[in-house]
C-alpha positions, 0 to 999 in steps of 0.5 A: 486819778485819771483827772478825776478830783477829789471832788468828783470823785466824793460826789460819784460816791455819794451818788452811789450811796443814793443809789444803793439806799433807794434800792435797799428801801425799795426791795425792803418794800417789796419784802414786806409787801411779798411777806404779806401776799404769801402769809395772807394769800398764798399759804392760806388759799394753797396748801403745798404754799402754807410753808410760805407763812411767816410769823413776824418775829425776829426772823421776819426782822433779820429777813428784811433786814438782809433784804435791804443789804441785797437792795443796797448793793443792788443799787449801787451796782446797778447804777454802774450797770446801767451807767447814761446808756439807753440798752435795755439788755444791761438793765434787765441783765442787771436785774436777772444777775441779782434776782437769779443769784436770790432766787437759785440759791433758795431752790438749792436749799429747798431741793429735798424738800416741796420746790413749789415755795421755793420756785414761788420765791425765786420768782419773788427775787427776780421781782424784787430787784425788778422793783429795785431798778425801777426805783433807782430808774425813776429816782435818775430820771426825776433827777434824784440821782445822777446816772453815772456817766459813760466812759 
């Protein structure tokens, strides 16, 4: 195993599970906190917004929920990114990557229809994980968890 034990090898992974649950609580935050702002301010005060409105049913529920996944994965992947390097460029690449990804796909799927909303929530997905990173950043660096190390 490349003169990794077993041991090592366990504590990166618990690491990463860290990791990956301070990014799915955080974009799960950002979710709730996104979800309030566009029901509350933007579908209210913007007419071609209103399509932002959210009901909070079951959907909102499986939406966070699906939230939390992406946060979970961006958290582990993102500590691997960012590794104990100092470059910022991986960092924000990271977080462009996953948010861009989110964010694309929702302005594919509403092309035929009013983009504003969708334009609205690309934005909101490249914030999320920028929040995410943050989280994960600052958890390293009040030794929460441990940067996976250089190679």
């Amino acid at each position: 195993m490349n003169g990794i034990s077993d041991r090592q090898l366990m504590a990166e992974r618990l690491e990463s599970l860290k990791a990956g649950l301070v990014g799915g609580f955080s974009l799960c935050f950002a979710f709730a906190i996104a979800s309030l702002i566009n029901t509350l301010v933007l579908a209210k005060y913007f007419p071609r917004l209103a399509s932002l409105q959210i009901d909070f049913d079951w959907h909102w529920c499986v939406s966070g929920a699906i939230a939390a996944i992406c946060g979970l994965l961006f958290g582990v992947t993102y500590r691997y990114i960012i590794r104990s390097d100092k470059n910022p460029q991986l960092k924000a690449g990271g977080v462009l990557a996953f948010g861009f990804v989110r964010g694309l796909t929702q302005i594919e799927v509403g092309w035929n229809a009013d983009i504003l909303p969708c334009v609205v929530l690309a934005g909101e997905s490249v914030l999320w994980f920028a929040i995410a990173a943050i989280a994960v950043d600052t958890a390293i660096q009040f030794g929460w968890l441990t940067s996976f190390p250089s190679i």
